[in-house]
LOKE-320199 format. One line per field, with one value per atom (N, C-alpha, C): residue in three letters; z, y, x. Coordinates in nm, 2 decimals. Last residue first. Layout:
BEGIN
code = [ala; ...]
Z = [Z; ...]
Y = [Y; ...]
X = [X; ...]
This chain:
BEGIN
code = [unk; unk; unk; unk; unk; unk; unk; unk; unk; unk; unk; unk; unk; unk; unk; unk; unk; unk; unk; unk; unk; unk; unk; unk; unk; unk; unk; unk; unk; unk; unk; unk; unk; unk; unk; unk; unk; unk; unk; unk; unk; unk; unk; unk; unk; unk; unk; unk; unk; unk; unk; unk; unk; unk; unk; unk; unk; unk; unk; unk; unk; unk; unk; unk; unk; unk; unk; unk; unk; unk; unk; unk; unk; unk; unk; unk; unk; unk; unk; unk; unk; unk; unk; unk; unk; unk; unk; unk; unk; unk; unk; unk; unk; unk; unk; unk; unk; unk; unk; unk; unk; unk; unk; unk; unk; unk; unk; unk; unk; unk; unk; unk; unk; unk; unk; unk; unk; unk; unk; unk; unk; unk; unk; unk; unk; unk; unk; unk; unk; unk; unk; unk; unk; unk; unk; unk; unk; unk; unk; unk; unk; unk; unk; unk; unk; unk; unk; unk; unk; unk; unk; unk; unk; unk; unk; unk; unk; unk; unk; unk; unk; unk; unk; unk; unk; unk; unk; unk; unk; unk; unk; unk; unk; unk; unk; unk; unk; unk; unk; unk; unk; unk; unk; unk; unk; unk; unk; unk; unk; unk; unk; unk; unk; unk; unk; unk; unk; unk; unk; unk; unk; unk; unk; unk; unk; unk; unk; unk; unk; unk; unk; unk; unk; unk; unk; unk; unk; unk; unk; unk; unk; unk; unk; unk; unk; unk; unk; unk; unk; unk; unk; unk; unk; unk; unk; unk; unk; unk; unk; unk; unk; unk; unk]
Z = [17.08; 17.18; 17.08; 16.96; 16.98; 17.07; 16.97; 16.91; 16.89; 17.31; 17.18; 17.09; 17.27; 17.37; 17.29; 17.14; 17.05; 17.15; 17.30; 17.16; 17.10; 17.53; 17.57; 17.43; 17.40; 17.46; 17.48; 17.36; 17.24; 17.28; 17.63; 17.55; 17.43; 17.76; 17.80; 17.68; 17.52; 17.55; 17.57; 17.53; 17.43; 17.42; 17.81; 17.82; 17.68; 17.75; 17.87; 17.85; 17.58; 17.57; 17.63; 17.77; 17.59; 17.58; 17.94; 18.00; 17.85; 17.80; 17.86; 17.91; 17.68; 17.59; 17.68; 17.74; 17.74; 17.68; 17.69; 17.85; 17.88; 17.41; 17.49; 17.63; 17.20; 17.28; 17.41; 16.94; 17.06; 17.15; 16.61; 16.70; 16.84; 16.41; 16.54; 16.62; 16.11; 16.18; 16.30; 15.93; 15.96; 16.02; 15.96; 16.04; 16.09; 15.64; 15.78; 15.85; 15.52; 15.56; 15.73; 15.29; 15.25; 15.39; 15.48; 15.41; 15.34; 15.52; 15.42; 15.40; 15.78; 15.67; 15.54; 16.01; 15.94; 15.80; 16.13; 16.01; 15.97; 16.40; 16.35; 16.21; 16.39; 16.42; 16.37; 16.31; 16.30; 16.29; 16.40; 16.33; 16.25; 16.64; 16.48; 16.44; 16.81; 16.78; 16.63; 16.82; 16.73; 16.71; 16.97; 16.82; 16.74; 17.24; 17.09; 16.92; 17.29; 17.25; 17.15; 17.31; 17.20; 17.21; 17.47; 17.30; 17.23; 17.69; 17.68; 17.55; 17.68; 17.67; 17.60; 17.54; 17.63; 17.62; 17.45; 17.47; 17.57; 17.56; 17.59; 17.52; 17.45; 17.59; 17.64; 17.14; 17.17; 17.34; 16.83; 16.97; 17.10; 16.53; 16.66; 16.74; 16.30; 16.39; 16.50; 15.93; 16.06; 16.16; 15.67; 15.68; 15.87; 15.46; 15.53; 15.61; 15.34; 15.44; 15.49; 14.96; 15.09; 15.18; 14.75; 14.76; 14.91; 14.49; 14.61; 14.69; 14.36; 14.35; 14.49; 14.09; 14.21; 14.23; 13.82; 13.83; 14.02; 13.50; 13.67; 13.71; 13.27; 13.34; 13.43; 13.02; 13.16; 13.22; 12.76; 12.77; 12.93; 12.74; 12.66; 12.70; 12.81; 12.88; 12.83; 12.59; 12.68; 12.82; 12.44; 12.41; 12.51; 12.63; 12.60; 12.52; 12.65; 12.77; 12.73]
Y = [14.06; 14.14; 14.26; 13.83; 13.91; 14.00; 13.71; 13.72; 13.81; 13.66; 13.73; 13.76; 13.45; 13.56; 13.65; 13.25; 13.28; 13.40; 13.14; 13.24; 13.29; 13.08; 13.20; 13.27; 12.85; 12.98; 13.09; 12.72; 12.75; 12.86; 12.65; 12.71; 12.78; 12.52; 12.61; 12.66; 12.27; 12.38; 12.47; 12.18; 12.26; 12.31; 12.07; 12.17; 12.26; 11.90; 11.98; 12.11; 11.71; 11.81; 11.91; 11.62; 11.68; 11.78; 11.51; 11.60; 11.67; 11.28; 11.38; 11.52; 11.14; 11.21; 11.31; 10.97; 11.13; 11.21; 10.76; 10.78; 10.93; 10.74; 10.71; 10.77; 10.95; 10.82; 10.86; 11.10; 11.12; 11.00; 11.26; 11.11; 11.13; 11.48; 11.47; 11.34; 11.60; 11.48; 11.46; 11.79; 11.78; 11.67; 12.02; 11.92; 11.87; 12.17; 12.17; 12.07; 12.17; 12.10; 12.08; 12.36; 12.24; 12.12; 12.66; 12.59; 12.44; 12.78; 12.82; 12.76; 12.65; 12.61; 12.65; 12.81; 12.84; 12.77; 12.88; 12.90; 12.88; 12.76; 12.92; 12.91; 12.49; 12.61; 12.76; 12.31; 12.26; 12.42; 12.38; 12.27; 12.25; 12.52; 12.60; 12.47; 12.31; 12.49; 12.54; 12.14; 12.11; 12.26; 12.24; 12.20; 12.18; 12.28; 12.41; 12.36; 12.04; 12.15; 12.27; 11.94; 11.92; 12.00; 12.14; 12.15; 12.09; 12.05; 12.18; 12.20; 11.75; 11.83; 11.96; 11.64; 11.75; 11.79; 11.28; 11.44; 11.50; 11.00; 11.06; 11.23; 10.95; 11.01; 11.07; 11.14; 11.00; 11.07; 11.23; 11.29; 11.16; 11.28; 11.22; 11.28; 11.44; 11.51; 11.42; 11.41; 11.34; 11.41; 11.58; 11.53; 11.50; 11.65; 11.51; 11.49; 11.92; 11.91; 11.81; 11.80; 11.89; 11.87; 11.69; 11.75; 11.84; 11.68; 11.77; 11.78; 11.36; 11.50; 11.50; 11.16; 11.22; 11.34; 10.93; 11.07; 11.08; 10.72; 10.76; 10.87; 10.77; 10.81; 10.82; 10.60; 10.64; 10.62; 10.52; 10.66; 10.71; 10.31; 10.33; 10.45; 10.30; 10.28; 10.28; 10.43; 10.54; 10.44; 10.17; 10.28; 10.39; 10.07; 10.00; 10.10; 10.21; 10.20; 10.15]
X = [1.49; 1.50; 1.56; 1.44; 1.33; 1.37; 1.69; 1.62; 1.51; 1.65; 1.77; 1.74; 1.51; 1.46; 1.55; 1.57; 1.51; 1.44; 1.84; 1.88; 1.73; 1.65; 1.78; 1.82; 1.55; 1.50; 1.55; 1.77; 1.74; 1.61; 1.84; 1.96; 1.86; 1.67; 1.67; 1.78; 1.67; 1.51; 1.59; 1.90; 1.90; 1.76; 1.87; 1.97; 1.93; 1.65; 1.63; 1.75; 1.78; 1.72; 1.65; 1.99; 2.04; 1.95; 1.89; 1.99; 1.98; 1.71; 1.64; 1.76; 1.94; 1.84; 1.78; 2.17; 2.20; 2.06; 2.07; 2.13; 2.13; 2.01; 1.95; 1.95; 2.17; 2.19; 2.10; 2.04; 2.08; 2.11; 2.02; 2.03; 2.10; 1.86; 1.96; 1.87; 1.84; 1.81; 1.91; 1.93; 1.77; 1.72; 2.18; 2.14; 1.96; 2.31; 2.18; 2.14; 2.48; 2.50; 2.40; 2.37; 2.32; 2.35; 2.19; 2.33; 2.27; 1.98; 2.05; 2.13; 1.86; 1.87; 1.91; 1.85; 1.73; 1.74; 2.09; 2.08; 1.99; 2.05; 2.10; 2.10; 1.99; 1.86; 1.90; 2.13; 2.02; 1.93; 2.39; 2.38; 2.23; 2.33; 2.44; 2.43; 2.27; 2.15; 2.26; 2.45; 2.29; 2.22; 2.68; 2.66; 2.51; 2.55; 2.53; 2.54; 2.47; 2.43; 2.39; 2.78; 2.72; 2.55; 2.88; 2.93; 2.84; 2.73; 2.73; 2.77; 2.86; 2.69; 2.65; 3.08; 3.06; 2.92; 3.04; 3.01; 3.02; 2.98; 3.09; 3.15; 2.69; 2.73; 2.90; 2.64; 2.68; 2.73; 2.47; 2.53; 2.54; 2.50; 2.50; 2.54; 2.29; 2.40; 2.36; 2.29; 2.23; 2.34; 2.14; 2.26; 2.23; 2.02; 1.93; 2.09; 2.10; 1.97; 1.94; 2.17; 2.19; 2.06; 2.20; 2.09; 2.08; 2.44; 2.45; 2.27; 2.46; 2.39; 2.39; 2.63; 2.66; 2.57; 2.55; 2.56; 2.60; 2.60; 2.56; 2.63; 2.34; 2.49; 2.48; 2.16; 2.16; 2.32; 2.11; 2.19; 2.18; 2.04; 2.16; 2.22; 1.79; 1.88; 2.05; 1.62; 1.68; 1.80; 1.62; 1.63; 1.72; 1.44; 1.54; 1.65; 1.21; 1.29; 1.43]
């Protein structure tokens, strides 16, 4: 071990996908919304900047997600249409 610590480089890594999407009450609902469906859902994760954790403030949680059900039904009816 003593050995290989001689040769540990600190390094920077792209791992992409843990990246967090707040959503705080003084949002437009309606933007932030969508931001989470193109953040999180329209891409299905191809990008690295895929939103795989959405934080919602409290006050705004049931309006948030009540709106991104009916919203994310609407793109996955489209979808299959």
């Amino acid at each position: 071990m003593a050995e290989s610590a001689k040769h540990i480089r600190p390094v920077t890594l792209e791992l992409g996908g843990k990246s967090a999407l707040l959503i705080f009450d003084d949002f437009d609902i309606d933007n932030a919304v969508q931001a989470a469906l193109i953040a999180n859902f329209y891409s299905q994760g191809q990008v690295c900047s895929n939103a795989t954790r959405v934080y919602i403030q409290s006050s705004i949680y049931d309006a948030f997600v009540d709106k991104l059900i009916h919203e994310g039904l609407g793109f996955a009816q489209k979808a299959n249409e």
